[in-house]
Each structure stands twice: as C-alpha cells, then as structure tokens.
Backbone bond lengths (Angstrom), bond angles and torsions (degrees), N, CA, C in turn:
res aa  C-N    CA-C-N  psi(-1)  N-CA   C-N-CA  omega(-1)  CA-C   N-CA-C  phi
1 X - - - 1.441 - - 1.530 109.03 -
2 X 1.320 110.57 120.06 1.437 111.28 173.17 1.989 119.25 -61.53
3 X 1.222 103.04 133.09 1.538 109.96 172.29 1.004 139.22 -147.98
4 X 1.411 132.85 147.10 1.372 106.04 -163.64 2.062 108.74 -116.02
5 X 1.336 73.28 165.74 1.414 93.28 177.84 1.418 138.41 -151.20
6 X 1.406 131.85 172.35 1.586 112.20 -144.40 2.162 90.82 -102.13
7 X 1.575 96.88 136.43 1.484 102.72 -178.79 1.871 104.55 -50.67
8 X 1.594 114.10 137.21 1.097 121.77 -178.01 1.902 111.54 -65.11
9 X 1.377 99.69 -10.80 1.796 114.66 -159.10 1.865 87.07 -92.19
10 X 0.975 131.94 6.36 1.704 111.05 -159.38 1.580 98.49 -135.68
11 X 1.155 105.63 106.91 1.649 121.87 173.99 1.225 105.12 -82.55
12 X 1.769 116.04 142.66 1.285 133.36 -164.73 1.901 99.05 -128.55
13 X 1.904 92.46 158.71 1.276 88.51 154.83 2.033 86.45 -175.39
14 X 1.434 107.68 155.66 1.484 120.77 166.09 0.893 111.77 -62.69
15 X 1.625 116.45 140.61 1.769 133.78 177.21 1.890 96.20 -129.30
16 X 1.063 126.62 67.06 1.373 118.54 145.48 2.517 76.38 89.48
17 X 1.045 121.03 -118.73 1.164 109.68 -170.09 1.704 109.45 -113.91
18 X 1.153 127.98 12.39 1.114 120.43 154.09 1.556 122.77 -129.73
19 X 1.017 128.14 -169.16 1.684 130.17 -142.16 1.480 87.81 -115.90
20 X 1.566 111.82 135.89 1.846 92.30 152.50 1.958 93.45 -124.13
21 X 1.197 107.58 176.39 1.662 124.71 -177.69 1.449 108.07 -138.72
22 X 1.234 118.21 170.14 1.253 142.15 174.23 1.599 109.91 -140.17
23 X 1.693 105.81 123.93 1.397 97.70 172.09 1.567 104.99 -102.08
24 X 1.467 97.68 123.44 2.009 101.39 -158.32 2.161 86.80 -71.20
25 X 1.374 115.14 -59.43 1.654 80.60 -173.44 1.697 131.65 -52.72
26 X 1.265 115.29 -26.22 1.322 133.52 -170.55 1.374 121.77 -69.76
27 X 1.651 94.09 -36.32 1.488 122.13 -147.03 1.772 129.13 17.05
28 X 1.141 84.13 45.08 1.548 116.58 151.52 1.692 129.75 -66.98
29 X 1.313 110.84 119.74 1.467 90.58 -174.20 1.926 111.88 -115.99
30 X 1.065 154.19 138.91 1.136 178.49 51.99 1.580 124.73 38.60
31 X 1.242 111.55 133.27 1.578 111.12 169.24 1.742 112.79 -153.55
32 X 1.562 100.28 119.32 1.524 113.40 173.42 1.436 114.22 -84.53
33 X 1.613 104.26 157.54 0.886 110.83 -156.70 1.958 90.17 -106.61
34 X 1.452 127.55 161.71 1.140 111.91 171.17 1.433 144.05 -24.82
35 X 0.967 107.41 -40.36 1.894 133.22 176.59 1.776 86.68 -69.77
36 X 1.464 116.50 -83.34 1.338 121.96 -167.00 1.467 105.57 -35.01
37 X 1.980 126.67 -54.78 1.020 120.65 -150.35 1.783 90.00 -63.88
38 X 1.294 113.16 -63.45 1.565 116.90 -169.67 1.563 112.09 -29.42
39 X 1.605 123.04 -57.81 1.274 120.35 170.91 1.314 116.18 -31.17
40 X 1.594 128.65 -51.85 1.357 161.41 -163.97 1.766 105.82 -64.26
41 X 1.546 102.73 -45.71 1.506 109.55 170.82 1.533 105.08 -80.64
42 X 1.183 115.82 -31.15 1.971 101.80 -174.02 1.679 107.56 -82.49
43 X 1.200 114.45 -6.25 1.548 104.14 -176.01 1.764 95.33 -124.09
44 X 1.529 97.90 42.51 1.606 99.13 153.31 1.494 115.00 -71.31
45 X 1.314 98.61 -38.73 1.668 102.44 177.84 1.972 104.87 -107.41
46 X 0.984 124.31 138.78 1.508 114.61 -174.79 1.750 107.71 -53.13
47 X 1.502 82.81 140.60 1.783 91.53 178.77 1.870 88.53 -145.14
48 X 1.432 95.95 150.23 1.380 125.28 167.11 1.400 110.10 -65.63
49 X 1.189 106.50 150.75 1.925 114.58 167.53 1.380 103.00 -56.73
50 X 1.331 137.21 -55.89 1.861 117.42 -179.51 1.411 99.48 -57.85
51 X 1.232 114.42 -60.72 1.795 88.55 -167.85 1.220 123.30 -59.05
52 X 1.607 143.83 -21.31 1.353 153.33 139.97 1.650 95.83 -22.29
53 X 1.519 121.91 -75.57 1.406 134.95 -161.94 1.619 93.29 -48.22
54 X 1.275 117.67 -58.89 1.432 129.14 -138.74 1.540 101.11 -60.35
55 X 1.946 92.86 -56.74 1.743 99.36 -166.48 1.608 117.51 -60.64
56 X 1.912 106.74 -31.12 1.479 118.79 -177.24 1.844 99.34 -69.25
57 X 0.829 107.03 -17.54 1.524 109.21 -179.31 1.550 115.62 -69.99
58 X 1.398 96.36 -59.45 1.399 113.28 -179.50 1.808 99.78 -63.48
59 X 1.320 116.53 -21.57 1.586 94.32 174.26 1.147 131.46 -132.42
60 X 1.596 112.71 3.63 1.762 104.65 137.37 1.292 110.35 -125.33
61 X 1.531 88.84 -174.85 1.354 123.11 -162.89 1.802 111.48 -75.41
62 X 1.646 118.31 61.06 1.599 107.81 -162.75 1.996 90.53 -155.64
63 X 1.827 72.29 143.47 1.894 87.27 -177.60 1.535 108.41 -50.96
64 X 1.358 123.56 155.57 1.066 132.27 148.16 1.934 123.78 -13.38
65 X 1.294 70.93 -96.52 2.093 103.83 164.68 1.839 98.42 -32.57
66 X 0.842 128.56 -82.09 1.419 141.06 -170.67 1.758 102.71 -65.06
67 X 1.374 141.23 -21.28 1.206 116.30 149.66 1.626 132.28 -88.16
68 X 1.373 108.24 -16.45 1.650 116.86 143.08 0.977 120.85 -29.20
69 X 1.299 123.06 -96.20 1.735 145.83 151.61 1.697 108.06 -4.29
70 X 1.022 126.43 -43.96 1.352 145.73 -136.78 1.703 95.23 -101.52
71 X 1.495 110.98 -65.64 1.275 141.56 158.45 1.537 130.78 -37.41
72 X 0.848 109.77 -78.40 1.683 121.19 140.13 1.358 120.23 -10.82
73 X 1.534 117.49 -81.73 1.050 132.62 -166.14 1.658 96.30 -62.58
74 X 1.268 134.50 -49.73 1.244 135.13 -152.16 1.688 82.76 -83.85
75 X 0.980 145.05 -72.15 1.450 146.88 -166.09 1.687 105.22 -40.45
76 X 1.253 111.39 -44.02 1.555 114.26 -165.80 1.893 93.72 -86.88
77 X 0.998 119.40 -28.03 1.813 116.04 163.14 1.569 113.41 -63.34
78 X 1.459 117.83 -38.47 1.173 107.82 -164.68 1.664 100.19 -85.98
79 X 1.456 119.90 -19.76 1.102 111.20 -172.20 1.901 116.28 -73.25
80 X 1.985 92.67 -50.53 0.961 92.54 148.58 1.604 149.24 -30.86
81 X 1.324 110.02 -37.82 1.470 107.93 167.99 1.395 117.02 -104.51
82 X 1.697 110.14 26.19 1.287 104.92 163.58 2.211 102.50 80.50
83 X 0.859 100.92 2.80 1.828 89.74 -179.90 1.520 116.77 -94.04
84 X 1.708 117.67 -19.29 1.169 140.19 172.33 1.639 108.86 -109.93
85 X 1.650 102.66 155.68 1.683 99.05 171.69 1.654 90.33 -138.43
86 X 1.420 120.00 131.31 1.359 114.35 120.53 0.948 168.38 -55.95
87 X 1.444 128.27 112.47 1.618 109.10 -153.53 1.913 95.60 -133.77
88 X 1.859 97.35 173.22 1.298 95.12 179.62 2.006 105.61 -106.41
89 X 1.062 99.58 120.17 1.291 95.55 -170.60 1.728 114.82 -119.74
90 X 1.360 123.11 137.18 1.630 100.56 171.29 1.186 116.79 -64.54
C-alpha cells in the first residue's frame, strides 16, 4: 500500500499557526498553511491518502470531492519539492 511520509532531510518548527521547514540538502525553506501543517502532523507516522482524507474530514468543515482534489494536489507539490516521500509499504 502506497503511503506517505515526511522527507527525513526537512527540519520543522511552529510559527504562531502554521508550520515552516527547511530542506537541509536544498536549503530551501517552505511554509504550510493550517490545513498543510495538520496533513504534516498526520504523516508523522506514514498514512495512506484515505486516512489523510478521512481524519481532514472528520475535522473540517469541506466536501468530500473538494478535500480529495485539495489533498492530492498539496501531497503531489510537496513531493514534488522533495518535503514528502511516497513509499510502498505493507
């Protein structure tokens, strides 16, 4: 089962309500936005895209369809820039 999880290279810390990072090879730096940081706390330990969907579900206020979409897009950016990894995991 594919899952994701947070790149071992990218140091974190809280700014008031959203997240900022550092990607130490890149040294690139990053900042989530509430929604993003929360994703960021549930895939401390690897989680699947439904469970991503499920928990953001259970805690705001947003359609199905539109936190998919929402989800997705932000996961495939972060991977893209290297701050997330996908992996295949049992």
């Amino acid at each position: 089962m594919e899952k994701y999880c947070r790149n071992s290279q990218i140091i974190d810390g809280e700014l008031e309500d959203s997240q900022v990072m550092m990607h130490l090879e890149k040294g690139k730096y990053f900042g989530l936005n509430p929604v993003g940081k929360r994703i960021w706390d549930l895939i401390q330990q690897p989680k699947g895209f439904d469970e991503i969907v499920e928990n953001l579900l259970n805690e705001f206020n947003v359609e199905k369809e539109r936190c998919e979409v929402e989800v997705k897009s932000f996961l495939d950016n972060a991977i893209q820039n290297e701050v997330i990894e996908k992996r295949q995991l049992d």
